[in-house]
N, C-alpha and C positions, 0 to 999 in steps of 0.2 A: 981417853979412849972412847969412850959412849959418846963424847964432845962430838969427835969423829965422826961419828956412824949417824949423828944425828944428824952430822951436816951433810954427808954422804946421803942420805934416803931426801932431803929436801932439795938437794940438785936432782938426784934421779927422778922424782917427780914434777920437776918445772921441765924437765926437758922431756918428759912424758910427753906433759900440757903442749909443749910446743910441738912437737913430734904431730899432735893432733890434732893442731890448729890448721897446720902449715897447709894439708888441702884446702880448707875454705880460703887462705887467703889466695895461693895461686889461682883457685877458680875466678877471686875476685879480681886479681891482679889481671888475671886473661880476659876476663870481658871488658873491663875499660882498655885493654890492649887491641882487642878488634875492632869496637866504638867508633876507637881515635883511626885507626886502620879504616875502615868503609868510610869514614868522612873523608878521607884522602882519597880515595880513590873514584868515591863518586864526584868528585872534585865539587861539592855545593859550596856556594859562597853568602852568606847572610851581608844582605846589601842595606842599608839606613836609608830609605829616602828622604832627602827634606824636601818639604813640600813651601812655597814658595806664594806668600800672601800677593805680590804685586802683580798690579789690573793688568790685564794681556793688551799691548798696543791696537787699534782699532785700525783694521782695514781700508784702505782709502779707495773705493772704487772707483777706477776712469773711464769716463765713456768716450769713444773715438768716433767725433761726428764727422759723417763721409763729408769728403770737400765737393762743392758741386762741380757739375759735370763741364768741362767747358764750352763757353758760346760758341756759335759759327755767323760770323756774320753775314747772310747772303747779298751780294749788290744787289741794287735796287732794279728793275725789270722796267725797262723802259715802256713808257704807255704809249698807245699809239693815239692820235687823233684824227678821225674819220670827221671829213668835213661835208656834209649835205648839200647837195646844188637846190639853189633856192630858184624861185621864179621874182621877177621882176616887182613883184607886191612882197616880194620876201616869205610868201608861204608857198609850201607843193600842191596846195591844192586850189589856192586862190585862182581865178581865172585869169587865162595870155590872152581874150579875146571876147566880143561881145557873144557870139554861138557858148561860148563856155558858161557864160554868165546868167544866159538863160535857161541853162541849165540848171542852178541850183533851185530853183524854184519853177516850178512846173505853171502851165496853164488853169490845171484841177486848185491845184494847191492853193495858189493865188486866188481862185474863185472862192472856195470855202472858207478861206481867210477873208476877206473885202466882201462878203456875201452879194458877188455879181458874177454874174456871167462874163471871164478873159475870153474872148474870141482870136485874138493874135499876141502875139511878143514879136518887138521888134531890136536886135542887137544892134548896137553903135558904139563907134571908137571914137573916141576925141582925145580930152584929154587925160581919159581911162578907159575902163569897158563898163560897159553900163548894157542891164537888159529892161525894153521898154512894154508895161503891159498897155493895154488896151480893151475899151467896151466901145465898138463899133470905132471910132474916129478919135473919140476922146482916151489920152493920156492919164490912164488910172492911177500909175505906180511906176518908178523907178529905180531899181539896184546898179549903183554906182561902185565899182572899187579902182582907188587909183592906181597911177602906173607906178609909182614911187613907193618905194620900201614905208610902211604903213610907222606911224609915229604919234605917243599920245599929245606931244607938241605940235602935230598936222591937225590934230581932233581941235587940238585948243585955238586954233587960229584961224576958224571959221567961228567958233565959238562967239566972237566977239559980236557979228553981226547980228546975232539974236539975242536977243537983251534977258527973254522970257527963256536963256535956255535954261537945264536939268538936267544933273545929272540922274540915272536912273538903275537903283543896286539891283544886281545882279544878272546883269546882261554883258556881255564882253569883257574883256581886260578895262575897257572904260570907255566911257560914251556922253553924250548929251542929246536930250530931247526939246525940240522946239512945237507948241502945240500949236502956235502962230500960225507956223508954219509950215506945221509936218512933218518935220523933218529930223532923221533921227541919224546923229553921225556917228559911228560905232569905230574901236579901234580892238581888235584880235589879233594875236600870235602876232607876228609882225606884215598884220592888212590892217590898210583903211577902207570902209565903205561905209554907203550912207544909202537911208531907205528915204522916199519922200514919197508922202503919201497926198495923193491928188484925189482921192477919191469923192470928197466933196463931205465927206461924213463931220456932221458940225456936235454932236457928241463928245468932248472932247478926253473922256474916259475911255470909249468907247476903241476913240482912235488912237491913245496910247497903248492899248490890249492888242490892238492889229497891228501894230507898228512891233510890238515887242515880240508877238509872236513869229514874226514876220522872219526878226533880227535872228529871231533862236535857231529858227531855221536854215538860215544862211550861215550862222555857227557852226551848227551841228556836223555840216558839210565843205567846212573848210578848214577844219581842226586835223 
C-alpha cells in the first residue's frame, strides 16, 4: 500500500516537471519553426562558387588595313608640235640680205671696235650676204653669213685652208681663228658667218680681241 502511494506521488511529480517544461520547449520548437519558414519565403539560396585557376585565353586583336583606293588610268594627251619657220641660214634672226646684214653692226660700232673712223658700209649678195665696212676706199672688215643652213661641218671645211687655224673657247656653238689671215669663221644656232678682218692691225693679240669682240656682237643679235 505505501509501495503505492510512493509510486503514485513520483509520477505526479515527473508529469509536474513536464507540465513545466512543456512552454520552453514549444517556444523553442516555434522559433526554429519560423527560422526554417523566412528561409522559404525569402527564397535565399547559398550558392559555392568554384573559382577557376586556368589562364583566360588571350585576345587576338585584328587590324583591317583599308584596301587601296583604285587607279584611274588617264590616256595619254596628245602633244602637239609647233614647228617654227626658219630663214634660209636656218636662224630668225640671221639676215635674208646684204641691208640686214649691215645692220647688225653699226658704223659707230665698228669704229670703236677697229679704232678708225667707218665712214660707209656697203651690202652685197653673192654667194651669201655679207656687209662691207670701209675707211675712205679701203675695205676694213667684212661680215659674211651664208645662204645655206649653217653647219659645224661647213666651219670645218674651210678650215682646211689655214693650216695656223684655232679654235677659240668660248665664242659660238664653235669656230676657228686664222691670225694669218684674219679671219675668224664662226658657226651659231644654225648660221654660218665669218668676220675677216682687213684692217691692217699687225698686233696679232690685239687683232684676235677685235675679231672676237667683233663675233660677240653679231651673236648677241642673231640668237
Amino acid at each position: 500500500m505505501l509501495k503505492e502511494k510512493w509510486f503514485s506521488s513520483r509520477l505526479g511529480f515527473v508529469g509536474g516537471f513536464i507540465i513545466l517544461l512543456l512552454p520552453f520547449v514549444l517556444i523553442a520548437c516555434g522559433g526554429e519553426a519560423a527560422t526554417l519558414g523566412a528561409n522559404q519565403t525569402t527564397g535565399v539560396t547559398n550558392v559555392t562558387t568554384v573559382s577557376s585557376n586556368s589562364p583566360t585565353p588571350a585576345v587576338v586583336k585584328q587590324t583591317q588595313v583599308p584596301s587601296p583606293a583604285p587607279t584611274t588610268t588617264q590616256p595619254p594627251v596628245a602633244s602637239k608640235t609647233i614647228t617654227k619657220p626658219t630663214s634660209s641660214t636656218g636662224s630668225s634672226k640671221a639676215p635674208k640680205n646684204g641691208e640686214e646684214a649691215c645692220a647688225l653692226v653699226t658704223k659707230e660700232e665698228a669704229s670703236a671696235l677697229l679704232e678708225v673712223v667707218v665712214d660707209q658700209l656697203k651690202p652685197e649678195a653673192t654667194t651669201g650676204f655679207s656687209c662691207n665696212y670701209y675707211v675712205g676706199e679701203q675695205l676694213i672688215l667684212q661680215v659674211f653669213f651664208e645662204k645655206v643652213k649653217g653647219s659645224k661641218s661647213l666651219v670645218d671645211s674651210y678650215k682646211i685652208i689655214y693650216p695656223d687655224a684655232q679654235l677659240i673657247p668660248g665664242v659660238g656653238d664653235y669656230n676657228w681663228w686664222s691670225a694669218e689671215s684674219g679671219r675668224f669663221e664662226l658657226f651659231q644656232g644654225s648660221s654660218n658667218f665669218d668676220l675677216v678682218m682687213l684692217s691692217g692691225e699687225t698686233n696679232k693679240a690685239k687683232l684676235l680681241e677685235q675679231a672676237t669682240q667683233l663675233a660677240q656682237l653679231v651673236i648677241s643679235r642673231i640668237k
